[in-house]
N, CA, C and O atoms as CSV, one atom per row, in Angstrom:
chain,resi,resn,atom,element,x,y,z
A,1,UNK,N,N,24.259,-2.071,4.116
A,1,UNK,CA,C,22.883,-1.982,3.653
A,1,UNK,C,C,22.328,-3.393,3.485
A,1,UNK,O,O,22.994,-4.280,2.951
A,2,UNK,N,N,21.535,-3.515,3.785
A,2,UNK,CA,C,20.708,-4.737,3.304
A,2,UNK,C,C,19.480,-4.673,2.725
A,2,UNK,O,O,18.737,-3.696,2.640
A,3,UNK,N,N,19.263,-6.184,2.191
A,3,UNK,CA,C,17.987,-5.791,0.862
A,3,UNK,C,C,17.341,-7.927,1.340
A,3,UNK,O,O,17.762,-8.996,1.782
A,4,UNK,N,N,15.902,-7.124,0.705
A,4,UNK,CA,C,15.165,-8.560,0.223
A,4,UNK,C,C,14.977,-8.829,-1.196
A,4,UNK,O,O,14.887,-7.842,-1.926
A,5,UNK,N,N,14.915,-9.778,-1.626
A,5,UNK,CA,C,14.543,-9.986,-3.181
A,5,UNK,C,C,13.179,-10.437,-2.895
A,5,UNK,O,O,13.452,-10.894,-1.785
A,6,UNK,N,N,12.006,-10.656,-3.012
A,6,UNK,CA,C,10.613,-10.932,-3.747
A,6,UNK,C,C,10.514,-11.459,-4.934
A,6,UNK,O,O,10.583,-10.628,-5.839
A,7,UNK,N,N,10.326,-12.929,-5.369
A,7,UNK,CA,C,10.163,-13.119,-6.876
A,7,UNK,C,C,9.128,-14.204,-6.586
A,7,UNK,O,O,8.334,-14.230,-5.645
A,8,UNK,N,N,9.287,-15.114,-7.589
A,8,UNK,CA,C,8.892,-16.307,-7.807
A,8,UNK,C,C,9.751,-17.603,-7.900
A,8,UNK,O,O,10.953,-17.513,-8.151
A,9,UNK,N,N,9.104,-18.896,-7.685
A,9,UNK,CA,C,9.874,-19.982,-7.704
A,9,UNK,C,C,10.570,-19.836,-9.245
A,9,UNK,O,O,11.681,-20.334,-9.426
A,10,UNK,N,N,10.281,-19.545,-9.702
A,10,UNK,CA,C,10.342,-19.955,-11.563
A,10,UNK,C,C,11.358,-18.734,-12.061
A,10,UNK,O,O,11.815,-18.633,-13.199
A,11,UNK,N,N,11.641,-17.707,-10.799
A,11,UNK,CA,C,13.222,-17.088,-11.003
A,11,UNK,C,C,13.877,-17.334,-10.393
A,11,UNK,O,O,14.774,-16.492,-10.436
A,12,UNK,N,N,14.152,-18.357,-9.451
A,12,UNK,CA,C,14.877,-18.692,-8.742
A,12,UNK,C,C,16.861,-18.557,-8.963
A,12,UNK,O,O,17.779,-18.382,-8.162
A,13,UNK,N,N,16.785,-18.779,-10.704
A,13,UNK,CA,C,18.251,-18.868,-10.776
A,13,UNK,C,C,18.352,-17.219,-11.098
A,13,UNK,O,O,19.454,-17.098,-11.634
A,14,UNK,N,N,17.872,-16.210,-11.042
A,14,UNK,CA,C,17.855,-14.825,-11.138
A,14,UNK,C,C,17.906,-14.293,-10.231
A,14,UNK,O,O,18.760,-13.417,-10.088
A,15,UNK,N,N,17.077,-14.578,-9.313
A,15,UNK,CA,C,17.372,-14.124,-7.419
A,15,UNK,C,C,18.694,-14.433,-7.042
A,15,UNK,O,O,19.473,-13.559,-6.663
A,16,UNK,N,N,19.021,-15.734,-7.132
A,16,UNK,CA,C,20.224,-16.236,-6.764
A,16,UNK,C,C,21.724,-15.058,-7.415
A,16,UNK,O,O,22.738,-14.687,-6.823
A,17,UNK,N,N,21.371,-14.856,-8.429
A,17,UNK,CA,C,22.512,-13.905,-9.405
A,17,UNK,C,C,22.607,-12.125,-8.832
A,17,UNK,O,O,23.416,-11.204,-8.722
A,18,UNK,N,N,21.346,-12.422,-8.621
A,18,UNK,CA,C,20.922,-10.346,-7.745
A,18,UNK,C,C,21.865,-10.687,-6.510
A,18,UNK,O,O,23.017,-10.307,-6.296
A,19,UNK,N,N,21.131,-11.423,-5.846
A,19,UNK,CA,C,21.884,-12.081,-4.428
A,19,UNK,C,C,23.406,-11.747,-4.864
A,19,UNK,O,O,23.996,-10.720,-4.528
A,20,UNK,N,N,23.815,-12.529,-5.473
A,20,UNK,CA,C,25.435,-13.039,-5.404
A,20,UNK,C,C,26.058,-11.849,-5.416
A,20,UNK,O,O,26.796,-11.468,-4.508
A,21,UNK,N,N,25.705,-10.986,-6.787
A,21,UNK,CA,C,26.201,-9.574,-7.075
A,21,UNK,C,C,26.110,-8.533,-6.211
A,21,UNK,O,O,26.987,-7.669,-6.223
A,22,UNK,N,N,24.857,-8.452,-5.190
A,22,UNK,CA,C,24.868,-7.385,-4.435
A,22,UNK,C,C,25.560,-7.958,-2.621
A,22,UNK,O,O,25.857,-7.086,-1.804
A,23,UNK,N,N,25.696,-9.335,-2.304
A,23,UNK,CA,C,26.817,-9.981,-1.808
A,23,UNK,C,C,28.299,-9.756,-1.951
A,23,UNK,O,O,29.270,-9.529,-1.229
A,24,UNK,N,N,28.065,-9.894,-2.997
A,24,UNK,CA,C,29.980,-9.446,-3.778
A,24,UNK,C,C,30.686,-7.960,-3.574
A,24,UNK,O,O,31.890,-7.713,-3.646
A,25,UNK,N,N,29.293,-6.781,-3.221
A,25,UNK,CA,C,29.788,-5.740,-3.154
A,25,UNK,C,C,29.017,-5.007,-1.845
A,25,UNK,O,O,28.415,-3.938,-1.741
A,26,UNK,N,N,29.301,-6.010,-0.968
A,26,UNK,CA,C,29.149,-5.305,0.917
A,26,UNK,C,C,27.891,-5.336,1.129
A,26,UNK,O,O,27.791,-5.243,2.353
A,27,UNK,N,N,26.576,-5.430,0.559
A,27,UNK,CA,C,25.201,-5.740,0.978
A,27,UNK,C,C,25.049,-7.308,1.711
A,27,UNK,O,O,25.712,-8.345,1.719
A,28,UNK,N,N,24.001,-6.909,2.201
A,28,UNK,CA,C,23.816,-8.385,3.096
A,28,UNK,C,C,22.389,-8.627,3.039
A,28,UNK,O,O,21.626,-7.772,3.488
A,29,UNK,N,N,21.847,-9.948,2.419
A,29,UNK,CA,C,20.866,-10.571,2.594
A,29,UNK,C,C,19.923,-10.914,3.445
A,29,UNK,O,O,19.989,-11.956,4.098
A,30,UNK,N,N,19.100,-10.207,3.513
A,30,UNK,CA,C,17.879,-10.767,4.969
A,30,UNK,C,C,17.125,-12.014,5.087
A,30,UNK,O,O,16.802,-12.469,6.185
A,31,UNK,N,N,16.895,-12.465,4.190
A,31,UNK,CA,C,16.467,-13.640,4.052
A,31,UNK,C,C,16.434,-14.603,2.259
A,31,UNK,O,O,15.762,-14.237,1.294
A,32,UNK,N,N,17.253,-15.691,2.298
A,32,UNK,CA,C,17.719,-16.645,0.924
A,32,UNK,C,C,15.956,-17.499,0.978
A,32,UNK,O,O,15.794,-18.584,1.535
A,33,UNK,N,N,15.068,-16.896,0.438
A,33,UNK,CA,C,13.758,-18.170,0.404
A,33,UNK,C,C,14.370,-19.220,-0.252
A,33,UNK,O,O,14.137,-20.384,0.073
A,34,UNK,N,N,15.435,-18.809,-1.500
A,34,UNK,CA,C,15.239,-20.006,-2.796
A,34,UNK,C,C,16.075,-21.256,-2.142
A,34,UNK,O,O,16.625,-22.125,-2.819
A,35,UNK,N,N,16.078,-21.205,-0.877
A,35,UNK,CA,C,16.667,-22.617,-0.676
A,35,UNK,C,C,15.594,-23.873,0.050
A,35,UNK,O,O,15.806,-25.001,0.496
A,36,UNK,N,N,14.180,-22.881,-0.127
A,36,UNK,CA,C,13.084,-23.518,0.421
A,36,UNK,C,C,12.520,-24.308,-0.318
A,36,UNK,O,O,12.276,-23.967,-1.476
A,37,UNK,N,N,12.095,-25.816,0.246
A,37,UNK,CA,C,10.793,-26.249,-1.141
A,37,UNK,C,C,9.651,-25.468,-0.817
A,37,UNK,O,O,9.287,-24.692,0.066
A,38,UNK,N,N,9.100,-26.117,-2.176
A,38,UNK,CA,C,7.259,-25.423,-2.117
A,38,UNK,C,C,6.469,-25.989,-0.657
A,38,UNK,O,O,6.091,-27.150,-0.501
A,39,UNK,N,N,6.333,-24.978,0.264
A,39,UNK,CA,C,5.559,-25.099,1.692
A,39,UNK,C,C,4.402,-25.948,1.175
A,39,UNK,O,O,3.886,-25.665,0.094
A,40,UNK,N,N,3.931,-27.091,1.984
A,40,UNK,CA,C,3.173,-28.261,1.545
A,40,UNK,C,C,2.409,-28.887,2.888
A,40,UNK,O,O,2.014,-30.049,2.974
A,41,UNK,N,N,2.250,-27.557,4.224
A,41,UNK,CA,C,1.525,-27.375,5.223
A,41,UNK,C,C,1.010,-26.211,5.641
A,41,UNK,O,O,1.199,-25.169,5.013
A,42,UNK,N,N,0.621,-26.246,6.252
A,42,UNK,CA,C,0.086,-24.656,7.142
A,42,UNK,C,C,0.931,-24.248,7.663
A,42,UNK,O,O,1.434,-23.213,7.224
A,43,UNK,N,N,1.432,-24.835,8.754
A,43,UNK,CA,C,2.677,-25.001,9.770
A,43,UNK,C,C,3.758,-24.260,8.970
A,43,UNK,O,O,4.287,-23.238,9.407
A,44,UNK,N,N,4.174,-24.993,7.386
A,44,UNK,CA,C,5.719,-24.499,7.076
A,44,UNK,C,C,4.894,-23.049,6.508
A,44,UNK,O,O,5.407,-21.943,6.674
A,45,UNK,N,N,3.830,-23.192,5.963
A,45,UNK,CA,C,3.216,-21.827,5.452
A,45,UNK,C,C,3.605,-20.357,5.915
A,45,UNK,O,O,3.805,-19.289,5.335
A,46,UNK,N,N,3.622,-20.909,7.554
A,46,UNK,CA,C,3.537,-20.108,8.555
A,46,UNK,C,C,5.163,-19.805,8.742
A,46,UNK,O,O,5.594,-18.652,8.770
A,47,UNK,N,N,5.667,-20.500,8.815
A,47,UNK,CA,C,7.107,-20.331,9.318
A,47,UNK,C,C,7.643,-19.673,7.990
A,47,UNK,O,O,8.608,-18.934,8.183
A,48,UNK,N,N,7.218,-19.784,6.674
A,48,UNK,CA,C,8.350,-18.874,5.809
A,48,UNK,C,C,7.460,-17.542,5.704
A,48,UNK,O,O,8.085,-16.509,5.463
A,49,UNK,N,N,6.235,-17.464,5.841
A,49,UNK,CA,C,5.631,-16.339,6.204
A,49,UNK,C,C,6.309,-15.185,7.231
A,49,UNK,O,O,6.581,-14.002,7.025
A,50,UNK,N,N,6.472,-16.075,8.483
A,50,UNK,CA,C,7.104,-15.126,9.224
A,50,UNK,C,C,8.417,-14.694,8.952
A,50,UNK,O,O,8.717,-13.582,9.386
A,51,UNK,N,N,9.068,-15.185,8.473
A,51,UNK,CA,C,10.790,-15.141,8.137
A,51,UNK,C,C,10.504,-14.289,6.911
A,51,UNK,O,O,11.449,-13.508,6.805
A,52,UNK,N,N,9.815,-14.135,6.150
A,52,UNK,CA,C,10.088,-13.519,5.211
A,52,UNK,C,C,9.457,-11.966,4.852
A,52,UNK,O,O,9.451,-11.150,3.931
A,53,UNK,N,N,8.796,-12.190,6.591
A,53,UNK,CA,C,8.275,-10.748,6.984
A,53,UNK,C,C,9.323,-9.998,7.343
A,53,UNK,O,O,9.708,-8.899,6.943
A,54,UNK,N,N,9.944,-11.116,8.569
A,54,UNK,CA,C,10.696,-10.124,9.261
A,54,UNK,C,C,12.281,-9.737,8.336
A,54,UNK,O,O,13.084,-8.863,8.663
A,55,UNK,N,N,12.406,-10.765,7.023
A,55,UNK,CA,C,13.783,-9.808,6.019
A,55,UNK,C,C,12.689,-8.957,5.798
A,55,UNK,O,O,12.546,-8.584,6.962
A,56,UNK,N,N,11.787,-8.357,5.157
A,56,UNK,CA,C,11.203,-7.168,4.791
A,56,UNK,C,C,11.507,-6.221,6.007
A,56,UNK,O,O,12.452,-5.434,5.958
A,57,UNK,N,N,10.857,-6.297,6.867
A,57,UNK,CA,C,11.193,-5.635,7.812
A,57,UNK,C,C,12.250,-4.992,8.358
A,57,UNK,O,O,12.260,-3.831,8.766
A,58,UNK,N,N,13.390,-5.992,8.358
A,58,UNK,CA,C,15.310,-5.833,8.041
A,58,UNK,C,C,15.835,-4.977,7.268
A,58,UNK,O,O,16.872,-4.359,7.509
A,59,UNK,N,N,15.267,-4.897,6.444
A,59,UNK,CA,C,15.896,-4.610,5.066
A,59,UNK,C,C,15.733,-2.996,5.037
A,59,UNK,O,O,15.026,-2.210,5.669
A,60,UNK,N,N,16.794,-2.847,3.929
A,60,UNK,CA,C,16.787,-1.274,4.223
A,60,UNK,C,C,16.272,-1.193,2.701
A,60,UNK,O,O,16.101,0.026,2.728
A,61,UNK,N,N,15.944,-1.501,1.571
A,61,UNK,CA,C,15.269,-2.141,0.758
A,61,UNK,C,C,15.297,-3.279,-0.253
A,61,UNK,O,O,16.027,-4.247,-0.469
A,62,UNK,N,N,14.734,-3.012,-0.522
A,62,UNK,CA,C,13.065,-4.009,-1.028
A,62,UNK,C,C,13.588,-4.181,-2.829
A,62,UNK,O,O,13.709,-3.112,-3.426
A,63,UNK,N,N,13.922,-5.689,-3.758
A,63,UNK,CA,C,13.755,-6.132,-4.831
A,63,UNK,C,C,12.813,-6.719,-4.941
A,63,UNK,O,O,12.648,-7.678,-4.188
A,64,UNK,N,N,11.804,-6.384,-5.929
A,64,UNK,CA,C,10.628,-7.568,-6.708
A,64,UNK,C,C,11.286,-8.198,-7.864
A,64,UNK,O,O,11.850,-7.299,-8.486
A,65,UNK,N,N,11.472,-9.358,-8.441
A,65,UNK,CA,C,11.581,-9.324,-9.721
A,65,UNK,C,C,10.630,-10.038,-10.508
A,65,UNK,O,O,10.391,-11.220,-10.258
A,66,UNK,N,N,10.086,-9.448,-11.403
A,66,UNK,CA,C,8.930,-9.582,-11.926
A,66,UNK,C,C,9.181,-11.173,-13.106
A,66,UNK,O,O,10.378,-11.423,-13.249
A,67,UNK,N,N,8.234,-12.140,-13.863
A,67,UNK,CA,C,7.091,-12.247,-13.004
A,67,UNK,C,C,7.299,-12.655,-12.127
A,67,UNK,O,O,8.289,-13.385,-12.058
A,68,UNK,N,N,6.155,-12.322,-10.475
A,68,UNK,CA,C,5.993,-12.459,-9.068
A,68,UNK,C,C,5.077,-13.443,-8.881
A,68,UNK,O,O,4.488,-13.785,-9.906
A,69,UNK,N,N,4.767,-14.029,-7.821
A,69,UNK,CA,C,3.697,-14.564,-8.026
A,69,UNK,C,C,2.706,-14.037,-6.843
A,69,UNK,O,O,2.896,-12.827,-6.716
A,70,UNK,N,N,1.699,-14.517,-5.913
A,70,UNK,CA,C,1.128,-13.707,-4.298
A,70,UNK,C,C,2.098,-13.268,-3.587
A,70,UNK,O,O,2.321,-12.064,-3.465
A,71,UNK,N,N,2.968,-14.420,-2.889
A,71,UNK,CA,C,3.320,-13.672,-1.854
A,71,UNK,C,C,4.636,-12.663,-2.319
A,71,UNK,O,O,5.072,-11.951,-1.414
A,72,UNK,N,N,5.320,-12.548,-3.709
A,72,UNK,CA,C,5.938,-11.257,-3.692
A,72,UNK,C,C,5.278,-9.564,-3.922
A,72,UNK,O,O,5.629,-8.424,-3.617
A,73,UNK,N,N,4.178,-10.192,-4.615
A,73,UNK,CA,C,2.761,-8.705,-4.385
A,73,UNK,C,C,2.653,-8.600,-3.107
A,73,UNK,O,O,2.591,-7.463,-2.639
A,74,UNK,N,N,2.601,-9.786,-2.195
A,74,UNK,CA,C,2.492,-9.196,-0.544
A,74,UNK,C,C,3.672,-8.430,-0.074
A,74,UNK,O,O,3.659,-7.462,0.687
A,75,UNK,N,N,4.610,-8.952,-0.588
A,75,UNK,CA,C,6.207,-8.506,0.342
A,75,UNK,C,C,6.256,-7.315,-0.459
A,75,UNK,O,O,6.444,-6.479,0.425
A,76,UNK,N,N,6.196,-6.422,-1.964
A,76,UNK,CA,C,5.641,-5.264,-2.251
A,76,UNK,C,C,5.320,-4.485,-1.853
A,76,UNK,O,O,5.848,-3.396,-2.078
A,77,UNK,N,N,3.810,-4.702,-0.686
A,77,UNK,CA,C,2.694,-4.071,-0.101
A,77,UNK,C,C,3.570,-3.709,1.298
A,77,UNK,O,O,3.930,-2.652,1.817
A,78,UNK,N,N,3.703,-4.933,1.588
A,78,UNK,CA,C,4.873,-4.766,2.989
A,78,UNK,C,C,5.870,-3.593,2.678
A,78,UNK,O,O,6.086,-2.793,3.588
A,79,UNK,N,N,6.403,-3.449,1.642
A,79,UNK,CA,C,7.865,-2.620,1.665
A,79,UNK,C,C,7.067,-1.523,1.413
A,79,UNK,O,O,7.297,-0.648,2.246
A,80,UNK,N,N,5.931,-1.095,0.329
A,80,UNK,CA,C,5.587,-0.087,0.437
A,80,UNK,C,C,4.846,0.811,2.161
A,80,UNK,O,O,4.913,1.946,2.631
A,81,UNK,N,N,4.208,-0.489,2.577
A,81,UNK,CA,C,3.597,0.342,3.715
A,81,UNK,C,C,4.515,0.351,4.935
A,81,UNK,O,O,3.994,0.880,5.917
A,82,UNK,N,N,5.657,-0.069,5.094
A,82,UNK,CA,C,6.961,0.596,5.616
A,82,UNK,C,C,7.812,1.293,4.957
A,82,UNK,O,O,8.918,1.202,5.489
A,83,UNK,N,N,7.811,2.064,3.883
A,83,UNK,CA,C,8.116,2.905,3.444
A,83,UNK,C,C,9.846,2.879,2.566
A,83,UNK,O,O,10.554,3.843,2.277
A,84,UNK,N,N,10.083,1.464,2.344
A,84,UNK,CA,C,11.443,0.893,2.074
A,84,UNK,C,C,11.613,1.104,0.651
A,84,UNK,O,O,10.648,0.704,0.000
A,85,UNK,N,N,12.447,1.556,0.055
A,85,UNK,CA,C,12.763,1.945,-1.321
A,85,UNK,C,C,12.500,0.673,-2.013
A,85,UNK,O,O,12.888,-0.438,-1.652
A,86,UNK,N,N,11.894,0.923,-2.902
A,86,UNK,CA,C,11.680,-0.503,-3.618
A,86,UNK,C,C,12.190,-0.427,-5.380
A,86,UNK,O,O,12.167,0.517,-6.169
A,87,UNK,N,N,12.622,-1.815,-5.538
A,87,UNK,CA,C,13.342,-1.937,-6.921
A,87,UNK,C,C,12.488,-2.890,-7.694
A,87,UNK,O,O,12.522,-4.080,-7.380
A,88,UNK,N,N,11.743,-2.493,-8.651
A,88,UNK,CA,C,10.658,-3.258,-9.290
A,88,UNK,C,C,11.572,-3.689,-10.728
A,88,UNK,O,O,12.273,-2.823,-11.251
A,89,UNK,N,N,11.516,-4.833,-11.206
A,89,UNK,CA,C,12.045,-5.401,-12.257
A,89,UNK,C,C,11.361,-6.300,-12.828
A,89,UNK,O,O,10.808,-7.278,-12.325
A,90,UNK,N,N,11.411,-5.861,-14.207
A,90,UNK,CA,C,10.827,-6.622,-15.499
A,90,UNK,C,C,11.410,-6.961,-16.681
A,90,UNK,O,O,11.943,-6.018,-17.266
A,91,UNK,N,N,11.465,-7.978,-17.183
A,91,UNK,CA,C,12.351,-8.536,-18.505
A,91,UNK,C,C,12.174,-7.607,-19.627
A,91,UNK,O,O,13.015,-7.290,-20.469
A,92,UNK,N,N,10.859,-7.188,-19.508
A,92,UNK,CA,C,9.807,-6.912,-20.465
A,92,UNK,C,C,9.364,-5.759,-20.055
A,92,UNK,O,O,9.433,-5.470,-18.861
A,93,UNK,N,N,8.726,-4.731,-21.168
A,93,UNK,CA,C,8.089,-3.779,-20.960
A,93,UNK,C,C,6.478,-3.648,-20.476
A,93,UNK,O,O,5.763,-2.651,-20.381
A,94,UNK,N,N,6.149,-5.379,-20.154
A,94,UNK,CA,C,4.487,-5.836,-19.928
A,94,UNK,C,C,4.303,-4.666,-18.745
A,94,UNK,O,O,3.137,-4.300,-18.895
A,95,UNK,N,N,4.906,-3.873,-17.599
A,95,UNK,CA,C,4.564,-3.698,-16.638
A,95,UNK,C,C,3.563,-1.820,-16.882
A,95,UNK,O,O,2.598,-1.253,-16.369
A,96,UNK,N,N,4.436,-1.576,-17.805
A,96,UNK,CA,C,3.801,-0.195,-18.408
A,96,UNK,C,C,2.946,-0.466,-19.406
A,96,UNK,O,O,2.823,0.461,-20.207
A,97,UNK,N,N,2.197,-1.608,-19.662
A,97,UNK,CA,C,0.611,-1.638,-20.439
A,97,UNK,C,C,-0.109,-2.018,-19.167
A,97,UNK,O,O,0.168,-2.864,-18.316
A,98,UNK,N,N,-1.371,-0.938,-19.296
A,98,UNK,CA,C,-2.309,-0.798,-18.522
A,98,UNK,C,C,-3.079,-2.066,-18.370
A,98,UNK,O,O,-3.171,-2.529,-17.233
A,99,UNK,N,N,-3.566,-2.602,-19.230
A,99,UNK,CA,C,-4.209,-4.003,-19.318
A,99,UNK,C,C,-3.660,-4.884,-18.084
A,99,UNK,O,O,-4.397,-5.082,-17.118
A,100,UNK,N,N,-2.398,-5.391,-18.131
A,100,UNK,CA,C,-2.068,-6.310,-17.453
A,100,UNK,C,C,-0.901,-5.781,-16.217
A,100,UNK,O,O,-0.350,-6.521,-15.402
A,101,UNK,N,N,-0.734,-4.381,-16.348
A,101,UNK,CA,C,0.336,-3.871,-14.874
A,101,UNK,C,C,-0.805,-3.908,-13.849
A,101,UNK,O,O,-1.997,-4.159,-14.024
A,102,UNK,N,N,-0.077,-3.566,-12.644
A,102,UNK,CA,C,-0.958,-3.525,-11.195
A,102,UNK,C,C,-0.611,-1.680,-11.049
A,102,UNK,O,O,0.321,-0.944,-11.375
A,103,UNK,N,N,-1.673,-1.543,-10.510
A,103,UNK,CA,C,-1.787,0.120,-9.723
A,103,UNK,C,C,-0.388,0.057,-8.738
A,103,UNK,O,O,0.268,1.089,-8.592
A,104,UNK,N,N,-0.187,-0.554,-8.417
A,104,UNK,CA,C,1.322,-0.402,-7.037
A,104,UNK,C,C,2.214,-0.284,-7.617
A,104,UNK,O,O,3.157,0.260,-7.042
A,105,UNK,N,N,2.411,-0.744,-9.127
A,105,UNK,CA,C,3.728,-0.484,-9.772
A,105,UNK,C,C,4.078,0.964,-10.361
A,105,UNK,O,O,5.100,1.233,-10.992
A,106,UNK,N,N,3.029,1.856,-10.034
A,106,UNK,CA,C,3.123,3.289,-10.441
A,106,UNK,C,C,2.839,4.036,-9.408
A,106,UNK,O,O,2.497,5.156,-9.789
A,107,UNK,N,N,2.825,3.914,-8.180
A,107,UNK,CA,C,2.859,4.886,-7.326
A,107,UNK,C,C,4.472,5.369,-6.773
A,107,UNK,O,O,5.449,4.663,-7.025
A,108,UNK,N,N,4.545,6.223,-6.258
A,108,UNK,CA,C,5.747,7.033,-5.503
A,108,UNK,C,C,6.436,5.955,-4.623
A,108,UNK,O,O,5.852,5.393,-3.696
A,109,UNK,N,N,8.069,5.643,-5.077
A,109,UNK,CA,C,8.483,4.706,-3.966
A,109,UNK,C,C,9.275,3.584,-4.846
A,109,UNK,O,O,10.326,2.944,-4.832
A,110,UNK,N,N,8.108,3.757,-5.609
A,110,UNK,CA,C,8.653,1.997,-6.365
A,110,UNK,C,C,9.565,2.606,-7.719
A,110,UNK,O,O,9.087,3.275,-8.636
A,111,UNK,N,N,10.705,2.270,-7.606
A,111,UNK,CA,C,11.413,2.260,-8.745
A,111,UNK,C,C,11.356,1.446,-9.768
A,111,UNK,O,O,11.602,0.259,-9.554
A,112,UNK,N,N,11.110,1.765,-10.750
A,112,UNK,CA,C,10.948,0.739,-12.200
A,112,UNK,C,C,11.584,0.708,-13.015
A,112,UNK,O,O,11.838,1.806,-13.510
A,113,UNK,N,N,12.395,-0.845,-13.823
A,113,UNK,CA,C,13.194,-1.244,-14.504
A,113,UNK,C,C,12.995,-2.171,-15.572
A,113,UNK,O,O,12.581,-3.304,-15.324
A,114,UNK,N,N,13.218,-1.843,-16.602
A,114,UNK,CA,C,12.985,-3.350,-17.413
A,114,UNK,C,C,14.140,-3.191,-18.521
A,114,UNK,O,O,14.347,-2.147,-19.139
A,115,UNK,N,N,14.656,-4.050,-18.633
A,115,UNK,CA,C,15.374,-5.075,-19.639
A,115,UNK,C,C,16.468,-6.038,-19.630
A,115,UNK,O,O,16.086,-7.192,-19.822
A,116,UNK,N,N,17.612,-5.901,-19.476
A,116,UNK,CA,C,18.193,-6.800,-19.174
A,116,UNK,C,C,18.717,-6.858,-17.157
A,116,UNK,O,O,19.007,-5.936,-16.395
A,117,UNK,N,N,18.633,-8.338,-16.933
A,117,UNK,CA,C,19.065,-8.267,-15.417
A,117,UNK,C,C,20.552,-7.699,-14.966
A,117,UNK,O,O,20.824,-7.369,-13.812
A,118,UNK,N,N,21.285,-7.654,-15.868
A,118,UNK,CA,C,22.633,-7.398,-15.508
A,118,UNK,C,C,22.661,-5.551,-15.731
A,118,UNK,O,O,23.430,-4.919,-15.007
A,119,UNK,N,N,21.930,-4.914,-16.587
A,119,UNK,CA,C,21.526,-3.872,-16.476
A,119,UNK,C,C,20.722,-3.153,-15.351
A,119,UNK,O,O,21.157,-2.172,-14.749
A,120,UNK,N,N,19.896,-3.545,-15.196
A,120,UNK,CA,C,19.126,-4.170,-13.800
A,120,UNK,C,C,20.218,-3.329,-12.421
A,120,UNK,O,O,20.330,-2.211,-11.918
A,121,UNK,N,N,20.831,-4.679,-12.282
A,121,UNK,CA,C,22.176,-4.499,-11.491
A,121,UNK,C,C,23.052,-3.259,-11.360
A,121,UNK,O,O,23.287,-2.557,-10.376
A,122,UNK,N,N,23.531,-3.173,-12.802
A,122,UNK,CA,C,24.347,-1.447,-12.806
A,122,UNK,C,C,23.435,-0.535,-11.912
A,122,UNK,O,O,23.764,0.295,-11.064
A,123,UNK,N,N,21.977,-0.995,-12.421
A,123,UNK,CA,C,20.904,0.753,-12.197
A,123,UNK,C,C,21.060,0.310,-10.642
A,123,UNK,O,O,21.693,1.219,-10.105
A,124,UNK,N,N,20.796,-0.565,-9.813
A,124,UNK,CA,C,20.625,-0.454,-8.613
A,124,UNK,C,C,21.916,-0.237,-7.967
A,124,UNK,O,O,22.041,0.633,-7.106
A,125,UNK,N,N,22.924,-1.015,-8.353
A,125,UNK,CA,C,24.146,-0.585,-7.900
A,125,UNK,C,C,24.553,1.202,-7.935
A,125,UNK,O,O,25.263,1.992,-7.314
A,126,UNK,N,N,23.827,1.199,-8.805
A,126,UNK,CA,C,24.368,2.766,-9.144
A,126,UNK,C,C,23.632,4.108,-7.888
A,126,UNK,O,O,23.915,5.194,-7.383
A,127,UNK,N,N,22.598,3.101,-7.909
A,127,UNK,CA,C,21.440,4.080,-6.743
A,127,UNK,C,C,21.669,3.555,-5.278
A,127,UNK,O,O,20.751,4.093,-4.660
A,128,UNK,N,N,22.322,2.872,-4.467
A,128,UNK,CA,C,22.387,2.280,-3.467
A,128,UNK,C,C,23.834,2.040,-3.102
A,128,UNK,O,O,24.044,1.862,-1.903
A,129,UNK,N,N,24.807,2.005,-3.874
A,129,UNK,CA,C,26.192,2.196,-3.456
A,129,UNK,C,C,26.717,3.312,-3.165
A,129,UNK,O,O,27.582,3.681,-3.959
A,130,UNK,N,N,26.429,4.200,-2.028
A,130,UNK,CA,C,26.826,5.549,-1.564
A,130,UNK,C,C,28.126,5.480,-0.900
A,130,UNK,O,O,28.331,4.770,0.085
A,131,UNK,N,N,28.860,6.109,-1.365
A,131,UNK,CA,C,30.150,6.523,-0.435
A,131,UNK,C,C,30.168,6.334,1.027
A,131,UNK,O,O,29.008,6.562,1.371
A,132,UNK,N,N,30.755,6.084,1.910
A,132,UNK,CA,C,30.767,6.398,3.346
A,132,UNK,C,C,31.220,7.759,3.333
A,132,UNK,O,O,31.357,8.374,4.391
C-alpha cells in the first residue's frame, strides 16, 4: 500500500515520524517533500507541484496533518476528487468548531482524528493493515 502525507513546513518532524512508522510496517512512500527547502522560484514551484501531484495520484491513500497550510488543502482536494481514502489529523479538537474548520473536513471520505500522533498511528494502522 502506499500513502502521501500533506502537512506543513512547521510539522515537518511529525511527517517524518508518520513516514518512519508506516515505513517500518510494509507501506511505501510516494513522495518525502520534507527534504525540500522553501521553493524560492516558479521553476522549483513547478517541479514540487508536479511531484507532489503525481505521489497523490500513486497513492492508495491520502494523510493531511493538520495545521496545513495551501498546498496541503490542495493535495486534500486532489485525494478527495480521486476518490483516495483520506486520513485527516488534528492535535486539537479546533477542526469540529464551525468557526474555524473547513466544509471538506466533514464530507464522506475523509476520516477524522484528533489527539495524540502516536494514537493517530494505532487508528490508521488499525484501518489500513489488512491481512493478505
Amino acid at each position: 500500500m502506499k500513502f502521501y502525507i500533506g502537512s506543513s513546513f512547521q510539522n515537518i518532524k511529525q511527517v517524518r515520524h508518520v513516514a518512519k512508522v508506516l515505513t517500518l510496517n510494509g507501506f511505501i512512500h510516494t513522495y518525502d517533500w520534507t527534504g525540500n527547502e522553501r521553493a524560492n522560484t516558479l521553476d522549483k514551484l513547478q517541479s514540487i507541484g508536479e511531484e507532489e501531484k503525481q505521489a497523490v495520484t500513486e497513492s492508495d491513500f491520502v494523510i493531511i496533518l493538520l495545521p496545513g497550510g495551501k498546498g496541503s488543502h490542495i493535495e486534500l482536494g486532489m485525494a478527495l476528487g480521486l476518490g483516495k481514502p483520506l486520513y485527516l489529523y488534528s492535535p486539537s479538537d479546533e477542526i469540529n468548531d464551525p468557526a474555524g474548520s473547513s466544509t471538506f473536513y466533514h464530507i464522506s471520505g475523509v476520516n477524522k482524528f484528533t489527539g495524540s500522533i502516536d494514537d493517530f498511528l494505532l487508528h490508521l494502522l488499525k484501518h489500513e493493515l489488512v491481512p493478505d
